[in-house]
C-alpha positions as a Markdown table, in Angstrom:
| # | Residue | x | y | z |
|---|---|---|---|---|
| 1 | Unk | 40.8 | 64.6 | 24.9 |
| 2 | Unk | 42.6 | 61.2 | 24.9 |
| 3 | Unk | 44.6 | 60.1 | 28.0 |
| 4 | Unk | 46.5 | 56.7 | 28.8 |
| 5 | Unk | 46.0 | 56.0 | 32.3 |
| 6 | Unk | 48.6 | 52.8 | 33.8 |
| 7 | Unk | 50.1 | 51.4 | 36.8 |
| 8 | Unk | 53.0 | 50.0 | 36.9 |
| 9 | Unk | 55.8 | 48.2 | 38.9 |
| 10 | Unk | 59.6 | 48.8 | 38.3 |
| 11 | Unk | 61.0 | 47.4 | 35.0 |
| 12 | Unk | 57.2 | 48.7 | 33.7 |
| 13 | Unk | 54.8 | 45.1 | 34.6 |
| 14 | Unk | 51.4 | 45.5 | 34.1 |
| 15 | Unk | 50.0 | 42.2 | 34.2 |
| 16 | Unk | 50.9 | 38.7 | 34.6 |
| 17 | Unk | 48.4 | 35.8 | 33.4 |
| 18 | Unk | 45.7 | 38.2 | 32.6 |
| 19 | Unk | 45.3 | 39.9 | 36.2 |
| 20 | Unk | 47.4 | 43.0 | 37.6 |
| 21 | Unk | 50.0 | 41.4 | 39.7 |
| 22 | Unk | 49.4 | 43.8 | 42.8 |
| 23 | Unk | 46.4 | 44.9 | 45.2 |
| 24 | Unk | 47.0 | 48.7 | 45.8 |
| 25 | Unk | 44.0 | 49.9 | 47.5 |
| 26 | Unk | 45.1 | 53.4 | 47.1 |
| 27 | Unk | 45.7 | 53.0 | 43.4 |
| 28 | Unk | 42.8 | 51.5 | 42.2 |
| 29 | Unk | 40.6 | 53.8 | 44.1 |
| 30 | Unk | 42.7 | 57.0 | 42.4 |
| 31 | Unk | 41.9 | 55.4 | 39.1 |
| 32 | Unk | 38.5 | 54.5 | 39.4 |
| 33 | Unk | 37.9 | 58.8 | 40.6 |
| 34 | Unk | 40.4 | 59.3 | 37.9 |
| 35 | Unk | 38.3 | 57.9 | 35.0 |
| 36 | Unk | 34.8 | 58.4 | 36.6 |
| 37 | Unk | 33.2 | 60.8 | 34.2 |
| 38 | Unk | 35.3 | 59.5 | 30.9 |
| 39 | Unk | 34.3 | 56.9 | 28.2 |
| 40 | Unk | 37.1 | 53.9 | 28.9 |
| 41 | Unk | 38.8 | 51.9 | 26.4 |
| 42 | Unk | 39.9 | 48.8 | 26.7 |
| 43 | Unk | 41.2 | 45.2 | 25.9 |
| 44 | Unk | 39.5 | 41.7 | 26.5 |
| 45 | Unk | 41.6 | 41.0 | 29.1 |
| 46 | Unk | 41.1 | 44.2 | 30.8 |
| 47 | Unk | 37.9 | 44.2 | 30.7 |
| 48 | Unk | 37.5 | 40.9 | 32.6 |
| 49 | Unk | 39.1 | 42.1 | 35.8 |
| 50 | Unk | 37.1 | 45.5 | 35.7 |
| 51 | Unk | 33.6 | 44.0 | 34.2 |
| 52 | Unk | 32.0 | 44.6 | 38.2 |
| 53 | Unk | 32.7 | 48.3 | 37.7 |
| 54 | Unk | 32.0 | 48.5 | 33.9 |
| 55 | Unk | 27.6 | 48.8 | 34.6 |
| 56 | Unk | 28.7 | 52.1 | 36.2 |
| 57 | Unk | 30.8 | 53.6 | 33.3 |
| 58 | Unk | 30.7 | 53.8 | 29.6 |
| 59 | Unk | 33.0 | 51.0 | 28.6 |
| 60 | Unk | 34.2 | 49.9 | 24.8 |
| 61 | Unk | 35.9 | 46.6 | 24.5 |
| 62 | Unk | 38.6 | 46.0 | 21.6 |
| 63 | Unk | 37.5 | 42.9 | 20.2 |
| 64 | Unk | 38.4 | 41.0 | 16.6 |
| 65 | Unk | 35.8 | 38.9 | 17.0 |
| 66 | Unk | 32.4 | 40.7 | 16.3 |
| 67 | Unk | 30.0 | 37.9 | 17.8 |
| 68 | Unk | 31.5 | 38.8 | 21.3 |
| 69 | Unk | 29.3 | 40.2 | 23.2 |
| 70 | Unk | 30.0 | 42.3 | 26.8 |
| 71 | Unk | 27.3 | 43.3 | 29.5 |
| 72 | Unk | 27.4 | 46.8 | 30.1 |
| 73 | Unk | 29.8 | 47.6 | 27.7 |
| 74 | Unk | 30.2 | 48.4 | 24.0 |
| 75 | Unk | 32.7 | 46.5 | 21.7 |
| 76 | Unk | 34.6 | 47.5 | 18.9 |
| 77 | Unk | 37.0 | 46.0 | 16.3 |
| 78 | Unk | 40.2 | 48.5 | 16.4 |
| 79 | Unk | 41.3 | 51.2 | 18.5 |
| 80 | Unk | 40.5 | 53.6 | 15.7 |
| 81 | Unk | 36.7 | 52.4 | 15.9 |
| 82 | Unk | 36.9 | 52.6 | 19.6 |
| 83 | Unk | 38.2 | 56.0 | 19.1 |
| 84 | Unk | 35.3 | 57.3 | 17.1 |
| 85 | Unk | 32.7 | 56.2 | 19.2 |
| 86 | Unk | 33.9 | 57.5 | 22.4 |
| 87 | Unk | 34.4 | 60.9 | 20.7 |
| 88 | Unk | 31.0 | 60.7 | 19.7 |
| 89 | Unk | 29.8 | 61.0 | 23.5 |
| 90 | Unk | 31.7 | 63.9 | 24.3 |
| 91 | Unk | 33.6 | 62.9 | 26.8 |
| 92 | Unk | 37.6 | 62.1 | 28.3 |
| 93 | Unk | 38.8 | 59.4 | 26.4 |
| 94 | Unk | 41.2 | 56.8 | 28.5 |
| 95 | Unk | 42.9 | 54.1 | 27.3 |
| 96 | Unk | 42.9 | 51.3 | 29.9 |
| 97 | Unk | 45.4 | 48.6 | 28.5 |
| 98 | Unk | 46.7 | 46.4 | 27.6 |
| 99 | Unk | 50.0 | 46.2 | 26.3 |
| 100 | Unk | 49.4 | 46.2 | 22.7 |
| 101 | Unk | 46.5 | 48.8 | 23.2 |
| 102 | Unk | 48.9 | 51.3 | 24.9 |
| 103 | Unk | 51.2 | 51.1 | 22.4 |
| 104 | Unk | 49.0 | 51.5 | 19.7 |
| 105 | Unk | 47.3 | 54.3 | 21.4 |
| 106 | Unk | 50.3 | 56.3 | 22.4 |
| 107 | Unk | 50.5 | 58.9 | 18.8 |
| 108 | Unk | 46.7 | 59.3 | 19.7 |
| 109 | Unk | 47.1 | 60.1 | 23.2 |
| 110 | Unk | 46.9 | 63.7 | 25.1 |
| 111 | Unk | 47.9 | 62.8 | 28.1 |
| 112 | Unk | 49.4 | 59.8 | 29.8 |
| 113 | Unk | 48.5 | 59.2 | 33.5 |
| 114 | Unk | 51.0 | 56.6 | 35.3 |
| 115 | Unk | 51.3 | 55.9 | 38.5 |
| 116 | Unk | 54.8 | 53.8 | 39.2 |
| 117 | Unk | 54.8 | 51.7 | 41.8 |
| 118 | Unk | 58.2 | 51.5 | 43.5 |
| 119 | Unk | 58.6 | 47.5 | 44.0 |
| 120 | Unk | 59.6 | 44.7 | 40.9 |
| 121 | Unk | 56.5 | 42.1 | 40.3 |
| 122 | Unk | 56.9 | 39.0 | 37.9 |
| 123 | Unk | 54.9 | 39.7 | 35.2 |
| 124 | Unk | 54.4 | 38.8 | 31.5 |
| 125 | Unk | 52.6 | 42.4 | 30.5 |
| 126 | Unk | 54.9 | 45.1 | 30.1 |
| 127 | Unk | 54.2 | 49.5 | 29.8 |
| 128 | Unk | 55.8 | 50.3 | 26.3 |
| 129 | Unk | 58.5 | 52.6 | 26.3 |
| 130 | Unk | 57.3 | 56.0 | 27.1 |
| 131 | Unk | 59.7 | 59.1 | 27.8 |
| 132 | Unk | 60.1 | 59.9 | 24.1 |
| 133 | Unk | 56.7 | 60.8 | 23.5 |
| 134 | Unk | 55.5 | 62.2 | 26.8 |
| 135 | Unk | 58.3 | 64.6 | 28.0 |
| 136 | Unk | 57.0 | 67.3 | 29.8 |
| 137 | Unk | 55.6 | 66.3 | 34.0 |
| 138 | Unk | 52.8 | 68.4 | 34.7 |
| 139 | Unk | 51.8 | 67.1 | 37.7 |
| 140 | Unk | 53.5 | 64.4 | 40.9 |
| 141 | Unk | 51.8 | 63.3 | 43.7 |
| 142 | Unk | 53.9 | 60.8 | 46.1 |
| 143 | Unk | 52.3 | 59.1 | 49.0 |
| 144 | Unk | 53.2 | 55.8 | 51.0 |
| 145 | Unk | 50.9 | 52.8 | 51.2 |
| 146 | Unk | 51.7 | 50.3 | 53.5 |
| 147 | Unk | 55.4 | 49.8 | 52.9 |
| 148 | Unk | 55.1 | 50.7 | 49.0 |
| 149 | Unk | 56.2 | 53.9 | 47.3 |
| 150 | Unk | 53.3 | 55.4 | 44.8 |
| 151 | Unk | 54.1 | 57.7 | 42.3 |
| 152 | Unk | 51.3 | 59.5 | 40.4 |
| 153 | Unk | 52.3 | 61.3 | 37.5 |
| 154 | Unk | 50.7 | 63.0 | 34.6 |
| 155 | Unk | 52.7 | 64.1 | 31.4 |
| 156 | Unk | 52.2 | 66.1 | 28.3 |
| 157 | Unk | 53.8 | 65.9 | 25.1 |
């Protein structure tokens, strides 16, 4: 199975200059429990802010540049690649960003796991359009964390 997993602010940031533009405590540890047992996908970028978890998870970097090298994770050179050797252990499948990833992955993609994050960050990274291809809310969870409003949601197709 192949799920999108995000975070995002109102107007859909992601990122700004390579980092995620927020500290949410509560957030990073529901996606960190969230992924645990899956194989995770993601970008350069990406991977640079996670690369201190990535030695306890099975990591593939998107790379176009095959002398890059990453400790404790895999690369590959497309999404497709990526794809194929995730399946190959069995596994959840999540794409982790970034932009360009997520919107690539999105005809690929199960389920998608976002958790909105009720406040407007600057950012440069944006969440691609969504609602048309994941329609159907399977599951909401709200909670408060210090004066912000969390969302998690999962949709279906």
């Amino acid at each position: 199975m192949i799920n999108i997993i995000v975070a995002c602010g109102l107007d859909r940031v992601i990122g700004r200059k390579g980092k995620l533009p927020w500290e949410i405590k509560e957030d990073w540890e529901y996606f960190l429990d969230t992924t645990r047992d899956g194989v995770l996908i993601m970008g350069r970028n990406c991977f640079t802010e996670f690369k201190s978890y990535a030695k306890e998870r099975e990591v593939i970097v998107l790379t176009r540049n095959p002398n890059l090298r990453f400790k404790h994770a895999q690369s590959a050179p497309s999404l497709q690649a990526a794809i194929s050797r995730a399946e190959a252990l069995g596994r959840k499948i999540w794409i982790c960003g970034g932009e360009n990833i997520y919107r690539e992955a999105m005809p690929y993609a199960d389920l998608l796991y976002i958790t909105k994050i009720n406040r407007k960050y600057d950012g440069d990274v944006y969440f691609p359009p969504w609602e048309e291809v994941f329609h159907n809310e399977i599951s909401r969870k709200e909670i408060r964390a210090n004066d912000l409003s969390l969302e998690f949601l999962v949709f279906a197709k």
